[in-house]
KEKEMI-725068 format. One record per residue: residue number from 0; x, y, z of N, C-alpha, C in turn. Coordinates in nm, 3 decimals, decimal comma. Example, Ala and Ser with C-alpha at 12.3 -4.5 7.8 and 13.67 -1.06 7.14 Angstrom:
REM residues 2
<pt 0; <1,319; -0,569; 0,780>; <1,230; -0,450; 0,780>; <1,320; -0,330; 0,780>>
<pt 1; <1,285; -0,225; 0,708>; <1,367; -0,106; 0,714>; <1,290; 0,003; 0,787>>
END
This chain:
REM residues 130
<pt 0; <-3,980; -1,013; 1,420>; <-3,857; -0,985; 1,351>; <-3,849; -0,835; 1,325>>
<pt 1; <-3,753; -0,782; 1,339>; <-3,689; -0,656; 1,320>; <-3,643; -0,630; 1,194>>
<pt 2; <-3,658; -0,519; 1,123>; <-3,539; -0,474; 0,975>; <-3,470; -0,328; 1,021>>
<pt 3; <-3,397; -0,373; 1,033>; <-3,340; -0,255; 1,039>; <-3,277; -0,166; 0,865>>
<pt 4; <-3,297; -0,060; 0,878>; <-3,319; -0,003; 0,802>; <-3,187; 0,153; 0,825>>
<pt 5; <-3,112; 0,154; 0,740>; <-3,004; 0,260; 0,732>; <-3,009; 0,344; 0,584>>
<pt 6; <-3,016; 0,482; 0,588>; <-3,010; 0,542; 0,473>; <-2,871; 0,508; 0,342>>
<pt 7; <-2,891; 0,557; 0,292>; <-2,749; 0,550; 0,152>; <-2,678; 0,632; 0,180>>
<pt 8; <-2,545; 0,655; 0,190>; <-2,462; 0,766; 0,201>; <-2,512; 0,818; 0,054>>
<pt 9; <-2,530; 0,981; 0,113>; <-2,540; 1,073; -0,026>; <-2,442; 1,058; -0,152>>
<pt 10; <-2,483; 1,054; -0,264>; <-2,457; 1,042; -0,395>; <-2,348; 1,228; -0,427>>
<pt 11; <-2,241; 1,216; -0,376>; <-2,166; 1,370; -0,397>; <-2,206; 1,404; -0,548>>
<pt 12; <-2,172; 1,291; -0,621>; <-2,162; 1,345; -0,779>; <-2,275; 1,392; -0,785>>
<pt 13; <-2,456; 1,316; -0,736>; <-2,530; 1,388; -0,813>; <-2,557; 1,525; -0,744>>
<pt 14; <-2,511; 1,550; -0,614>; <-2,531; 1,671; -0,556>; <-2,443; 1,768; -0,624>>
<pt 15; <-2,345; 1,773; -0,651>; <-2,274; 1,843; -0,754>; <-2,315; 1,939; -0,870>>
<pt 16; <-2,348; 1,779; -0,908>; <-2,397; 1,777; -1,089>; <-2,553; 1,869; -1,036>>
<pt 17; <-2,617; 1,872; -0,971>; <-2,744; 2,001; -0,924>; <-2,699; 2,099; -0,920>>
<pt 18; <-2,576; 2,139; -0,840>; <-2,523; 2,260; -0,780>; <-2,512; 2,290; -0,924>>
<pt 19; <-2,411; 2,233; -1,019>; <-2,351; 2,296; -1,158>; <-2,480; 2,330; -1,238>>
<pt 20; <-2,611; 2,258; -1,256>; <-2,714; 2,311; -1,309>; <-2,743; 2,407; -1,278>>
<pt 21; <-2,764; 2,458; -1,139>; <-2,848; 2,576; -1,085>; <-2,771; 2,655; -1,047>>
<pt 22; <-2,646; 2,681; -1,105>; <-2,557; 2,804; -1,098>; <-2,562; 2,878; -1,040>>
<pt 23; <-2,558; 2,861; -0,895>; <-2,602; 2,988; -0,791>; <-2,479; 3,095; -0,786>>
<pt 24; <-2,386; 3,074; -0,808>; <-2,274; 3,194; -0,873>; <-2,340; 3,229; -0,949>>
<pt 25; <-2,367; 3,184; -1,059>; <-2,358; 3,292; -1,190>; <-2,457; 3,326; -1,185>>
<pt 26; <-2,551; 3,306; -1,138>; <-2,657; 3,375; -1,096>; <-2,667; 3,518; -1,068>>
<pt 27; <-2,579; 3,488; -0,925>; <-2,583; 3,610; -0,852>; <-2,470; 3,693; -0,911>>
<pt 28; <-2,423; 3,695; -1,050>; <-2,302; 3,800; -1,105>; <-2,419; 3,881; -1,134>>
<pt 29; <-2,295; 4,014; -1,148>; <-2,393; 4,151; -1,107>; <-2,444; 4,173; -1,325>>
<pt 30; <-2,367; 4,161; -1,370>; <-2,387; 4,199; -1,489>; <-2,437; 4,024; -1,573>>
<pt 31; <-2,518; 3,954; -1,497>; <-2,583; 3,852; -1,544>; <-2,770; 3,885; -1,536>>
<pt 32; <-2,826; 3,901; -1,645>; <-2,956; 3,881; -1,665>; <-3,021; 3,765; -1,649>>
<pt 33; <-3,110; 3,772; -1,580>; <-3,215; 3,644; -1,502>; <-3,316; 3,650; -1,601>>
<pt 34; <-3,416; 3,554; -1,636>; <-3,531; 3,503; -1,703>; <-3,621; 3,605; -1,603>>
<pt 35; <-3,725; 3,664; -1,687>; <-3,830; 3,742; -1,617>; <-3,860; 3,615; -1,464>>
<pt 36; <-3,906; 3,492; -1,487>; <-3,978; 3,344; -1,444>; <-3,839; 3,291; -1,409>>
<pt 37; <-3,767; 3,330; -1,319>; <-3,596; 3,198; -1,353>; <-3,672; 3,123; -1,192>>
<pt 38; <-3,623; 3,022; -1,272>; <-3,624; 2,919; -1,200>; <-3,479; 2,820; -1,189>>
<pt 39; <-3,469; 2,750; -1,054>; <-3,324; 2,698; -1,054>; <-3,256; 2,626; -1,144>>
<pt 40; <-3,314; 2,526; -1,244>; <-3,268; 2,471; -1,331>; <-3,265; 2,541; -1,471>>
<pt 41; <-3,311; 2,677; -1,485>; <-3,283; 2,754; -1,608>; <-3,167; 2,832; -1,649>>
<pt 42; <-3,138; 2,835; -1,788>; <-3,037; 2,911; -1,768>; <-3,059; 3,054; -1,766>>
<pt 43; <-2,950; 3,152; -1,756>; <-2,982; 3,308; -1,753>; <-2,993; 3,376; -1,884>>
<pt 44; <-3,065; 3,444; -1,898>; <-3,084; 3,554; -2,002>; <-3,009; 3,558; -2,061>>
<pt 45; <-2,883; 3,619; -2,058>; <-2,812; 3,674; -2,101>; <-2,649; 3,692; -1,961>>
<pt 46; <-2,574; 3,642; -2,022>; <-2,407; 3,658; -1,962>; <-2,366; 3,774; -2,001>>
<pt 47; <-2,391; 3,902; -2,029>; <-2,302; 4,002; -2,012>; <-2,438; 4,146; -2,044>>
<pt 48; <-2,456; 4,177; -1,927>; <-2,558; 4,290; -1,944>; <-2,509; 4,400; -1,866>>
<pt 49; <-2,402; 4,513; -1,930>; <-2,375; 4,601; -1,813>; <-2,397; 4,708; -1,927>>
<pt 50; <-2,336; 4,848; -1,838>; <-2,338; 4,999; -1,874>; <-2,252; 5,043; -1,813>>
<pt 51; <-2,178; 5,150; -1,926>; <-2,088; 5,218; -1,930>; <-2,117; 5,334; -1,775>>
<pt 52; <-1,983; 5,336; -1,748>; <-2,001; 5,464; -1,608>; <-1,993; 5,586; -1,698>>
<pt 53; <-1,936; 5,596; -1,817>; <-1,906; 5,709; -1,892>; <-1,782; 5,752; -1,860>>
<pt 54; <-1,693; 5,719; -1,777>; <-1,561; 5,734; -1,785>; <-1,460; 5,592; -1,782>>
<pt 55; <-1,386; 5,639; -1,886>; <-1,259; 5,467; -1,929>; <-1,203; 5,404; -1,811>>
<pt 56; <-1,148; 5,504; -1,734>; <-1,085; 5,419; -1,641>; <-1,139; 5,325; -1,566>>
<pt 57; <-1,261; 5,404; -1,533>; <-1,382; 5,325; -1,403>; <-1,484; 5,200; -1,477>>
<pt 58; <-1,443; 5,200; -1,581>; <-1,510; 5,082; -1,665>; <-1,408; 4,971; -1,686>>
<pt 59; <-1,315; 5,057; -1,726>; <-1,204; 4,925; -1,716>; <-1,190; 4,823; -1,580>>
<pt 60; <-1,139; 4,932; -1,486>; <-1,164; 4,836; -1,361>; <-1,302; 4,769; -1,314>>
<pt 61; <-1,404; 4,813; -1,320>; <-1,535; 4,719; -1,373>; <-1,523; 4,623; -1,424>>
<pt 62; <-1,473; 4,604; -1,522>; <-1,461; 4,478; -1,598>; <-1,361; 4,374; -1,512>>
<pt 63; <-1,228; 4,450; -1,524>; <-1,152; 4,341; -1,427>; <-1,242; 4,341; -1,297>>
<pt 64; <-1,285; 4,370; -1,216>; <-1,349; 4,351; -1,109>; <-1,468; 4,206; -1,113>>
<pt 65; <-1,521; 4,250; -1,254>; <-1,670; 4,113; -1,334>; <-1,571; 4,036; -1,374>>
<pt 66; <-1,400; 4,000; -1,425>; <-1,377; 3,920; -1,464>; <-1,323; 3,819; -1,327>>
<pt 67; <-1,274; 3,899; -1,257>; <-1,258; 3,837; -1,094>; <-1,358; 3,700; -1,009>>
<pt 68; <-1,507; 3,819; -1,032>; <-1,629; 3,776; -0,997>; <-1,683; 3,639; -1,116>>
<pt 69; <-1,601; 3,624; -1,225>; <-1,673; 3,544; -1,304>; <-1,571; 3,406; -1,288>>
<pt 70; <-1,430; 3,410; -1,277>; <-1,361; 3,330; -1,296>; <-1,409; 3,285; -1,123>>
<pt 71; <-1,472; 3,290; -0,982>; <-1,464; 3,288; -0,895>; <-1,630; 3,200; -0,880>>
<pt 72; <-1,718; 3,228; -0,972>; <-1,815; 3,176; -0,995>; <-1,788; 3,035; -1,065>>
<pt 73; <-1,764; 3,046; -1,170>; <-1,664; 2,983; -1,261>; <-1,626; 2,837; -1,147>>
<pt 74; <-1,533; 2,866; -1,081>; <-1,505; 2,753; -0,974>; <-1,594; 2,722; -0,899>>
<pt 75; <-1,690; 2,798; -0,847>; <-1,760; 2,800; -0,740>; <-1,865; 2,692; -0,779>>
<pt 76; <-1,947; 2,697; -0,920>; <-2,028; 2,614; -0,965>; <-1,988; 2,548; -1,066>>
<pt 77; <-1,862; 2,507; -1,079>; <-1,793; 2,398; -1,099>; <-1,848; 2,355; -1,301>>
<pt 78; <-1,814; 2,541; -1,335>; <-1,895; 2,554; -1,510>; <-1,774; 2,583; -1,544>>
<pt 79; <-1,714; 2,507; -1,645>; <-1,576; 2,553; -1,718>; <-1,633; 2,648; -1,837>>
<pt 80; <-1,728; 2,619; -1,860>; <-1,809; 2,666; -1,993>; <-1,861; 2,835; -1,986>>
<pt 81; <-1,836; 2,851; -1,836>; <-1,879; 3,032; -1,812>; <-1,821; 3,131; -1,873>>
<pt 82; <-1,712; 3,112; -1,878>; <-1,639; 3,238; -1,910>; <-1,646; 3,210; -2,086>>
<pt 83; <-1,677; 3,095; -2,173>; <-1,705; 3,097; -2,326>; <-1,817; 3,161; -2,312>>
<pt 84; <-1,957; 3,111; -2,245>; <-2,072; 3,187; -2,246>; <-2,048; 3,355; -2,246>>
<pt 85; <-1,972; 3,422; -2,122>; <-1,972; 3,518; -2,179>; <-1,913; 3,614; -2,238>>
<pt 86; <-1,796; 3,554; -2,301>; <-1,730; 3,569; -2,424>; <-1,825; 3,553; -2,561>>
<pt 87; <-1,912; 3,497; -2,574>; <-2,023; 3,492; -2,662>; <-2,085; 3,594; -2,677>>
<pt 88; <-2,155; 3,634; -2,543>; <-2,222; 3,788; -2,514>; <-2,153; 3,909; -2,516>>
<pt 89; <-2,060; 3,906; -2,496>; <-1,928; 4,022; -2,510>; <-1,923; 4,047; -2,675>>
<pt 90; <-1,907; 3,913; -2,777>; <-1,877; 3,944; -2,864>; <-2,064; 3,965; -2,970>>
<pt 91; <-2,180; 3,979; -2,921>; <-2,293; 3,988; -2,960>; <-2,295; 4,159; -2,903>>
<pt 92; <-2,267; 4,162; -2,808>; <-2,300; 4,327; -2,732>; <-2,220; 4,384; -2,863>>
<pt 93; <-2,066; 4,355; -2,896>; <-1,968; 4,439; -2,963>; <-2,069; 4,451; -3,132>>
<pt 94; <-2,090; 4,315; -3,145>; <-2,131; 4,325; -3,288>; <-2,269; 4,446; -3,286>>
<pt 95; <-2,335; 4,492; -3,202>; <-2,448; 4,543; -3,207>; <-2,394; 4,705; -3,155>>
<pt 96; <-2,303; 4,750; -3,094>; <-2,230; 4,845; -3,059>; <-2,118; 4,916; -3,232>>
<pt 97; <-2,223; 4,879; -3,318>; <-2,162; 4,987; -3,462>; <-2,108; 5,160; -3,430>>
<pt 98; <-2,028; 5,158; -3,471>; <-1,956; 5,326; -3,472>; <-1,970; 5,353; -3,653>>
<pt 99; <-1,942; 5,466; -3,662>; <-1,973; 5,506; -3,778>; <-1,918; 5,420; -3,912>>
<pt 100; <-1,806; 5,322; -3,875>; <-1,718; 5,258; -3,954>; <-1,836; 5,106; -4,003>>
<pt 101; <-1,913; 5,089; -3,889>; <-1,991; 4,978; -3,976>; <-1,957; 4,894; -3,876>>
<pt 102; <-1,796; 4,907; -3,803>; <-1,781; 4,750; -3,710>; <-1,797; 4,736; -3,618>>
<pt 103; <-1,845; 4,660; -3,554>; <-1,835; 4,656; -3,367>; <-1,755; 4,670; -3,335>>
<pt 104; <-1,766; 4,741; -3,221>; <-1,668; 4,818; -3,076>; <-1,726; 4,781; -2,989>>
<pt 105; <-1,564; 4,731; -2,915>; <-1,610; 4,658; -2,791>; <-1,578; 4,769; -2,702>>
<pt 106; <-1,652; 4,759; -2,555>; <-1,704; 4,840; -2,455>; <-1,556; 4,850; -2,348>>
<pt 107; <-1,508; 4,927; -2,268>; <-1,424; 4,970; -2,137>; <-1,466; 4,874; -2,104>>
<pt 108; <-1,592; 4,843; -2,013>; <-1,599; 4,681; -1,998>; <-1,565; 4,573; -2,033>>
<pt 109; <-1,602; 4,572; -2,161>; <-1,533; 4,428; -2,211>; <-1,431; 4,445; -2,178>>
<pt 110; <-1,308; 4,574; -2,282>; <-1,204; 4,547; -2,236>; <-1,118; 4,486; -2,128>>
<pt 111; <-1,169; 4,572; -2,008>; <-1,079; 4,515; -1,886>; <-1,151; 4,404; -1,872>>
<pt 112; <-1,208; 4,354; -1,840>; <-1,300; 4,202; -1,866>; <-1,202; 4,078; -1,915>>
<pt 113; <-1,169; 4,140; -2,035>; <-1,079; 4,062; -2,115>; <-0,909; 4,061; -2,041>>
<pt 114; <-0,883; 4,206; -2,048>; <-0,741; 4,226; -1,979>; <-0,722; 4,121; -1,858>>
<pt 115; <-0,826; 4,109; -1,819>; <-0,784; 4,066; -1,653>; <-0,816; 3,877; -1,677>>
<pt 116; <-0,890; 3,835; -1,773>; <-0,875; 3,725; -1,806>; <-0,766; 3,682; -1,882>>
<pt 117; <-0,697; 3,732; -1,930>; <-0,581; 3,734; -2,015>; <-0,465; 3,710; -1,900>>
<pt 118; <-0,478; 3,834; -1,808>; <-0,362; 3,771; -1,736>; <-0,400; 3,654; -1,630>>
<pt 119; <-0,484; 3,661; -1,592>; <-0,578; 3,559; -1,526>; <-0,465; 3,414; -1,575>>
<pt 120; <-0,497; 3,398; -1,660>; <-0,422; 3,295; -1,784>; <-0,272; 3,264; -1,771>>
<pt 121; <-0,262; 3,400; -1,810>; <-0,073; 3,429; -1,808>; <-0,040; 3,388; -1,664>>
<pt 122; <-0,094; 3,424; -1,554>; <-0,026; 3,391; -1,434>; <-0,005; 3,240; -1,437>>
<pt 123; <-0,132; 3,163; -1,475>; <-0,160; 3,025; -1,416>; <-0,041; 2,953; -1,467>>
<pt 124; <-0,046; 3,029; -1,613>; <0,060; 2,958; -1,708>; <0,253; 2,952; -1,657>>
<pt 125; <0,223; 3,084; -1,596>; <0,355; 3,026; -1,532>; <0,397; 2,992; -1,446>>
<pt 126; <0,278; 2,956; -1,341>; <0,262; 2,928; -1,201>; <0,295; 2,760; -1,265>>
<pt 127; <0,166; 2,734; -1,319>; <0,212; 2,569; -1,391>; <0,315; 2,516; -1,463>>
<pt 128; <0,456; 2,625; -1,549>; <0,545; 2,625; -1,611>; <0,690; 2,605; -1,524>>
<pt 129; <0,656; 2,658; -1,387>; <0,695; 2,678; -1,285>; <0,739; 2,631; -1,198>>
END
């Protein structure tokens, strides 16, 4: 007697649900900090680790450029939760960025960061209103 024997069609969800753990976008964002030890199922250091070019303009577009790269990750590894993460770190960098007044200041980075998620938003909103 014979058994024949046929594999399972692959499980998409749980291949997915891996991909979304091991965030290989957000990984590879340029202003994302890795674990000294990262390993695929860890998360990253830190969501927002950059430096100023020292001039406004070229930071601003930096930022929109990382907010591009984040909302693109964002889809890519299928994390709605990315762009709060580093909105978290944006607003920890600002609180630790004191000027003489006592309050956090947020960075040319953040800024356009933010700008470009903002309209990011505004478009969708009226693309979907639309």
């Amino acid at each position: 007697m014979r058994l024949a024997y046929s594999a399972p069609e692959p499980d998409n969800s749980t291949i997915e649900e891996l991909r979304r753990l091991t965030s290989p976008a957000t990984k590879a964002l340029p202003f994302v900090r890795l674990r000294a030890n990262d390993q695929p199922l860890l998360r990253p250091e830190g969501y927002w680790q950059v430096r100023s070019t020292g001039k406004r303009g070229m930071d601003v577009a930096l930022g929109r450029s990382y907010a591009r790269k984040a909302i693109a990750a964002m889809k890519a590894d299928h994390n709605a939760a990315l762009i709060a993460l580093i909105l978290e770190d944006i607003i920890h960098d600002s609180a630790l960025r004191r000027g003489k007044t006592g309050r956090g200041r947020i960075s040319h980075v953040a800024r356009g960061f933010l700008d470009e998620i903002s309209q990011s938003l505004a478009a969708r909103t009226e693309t979907d209103a639309g």
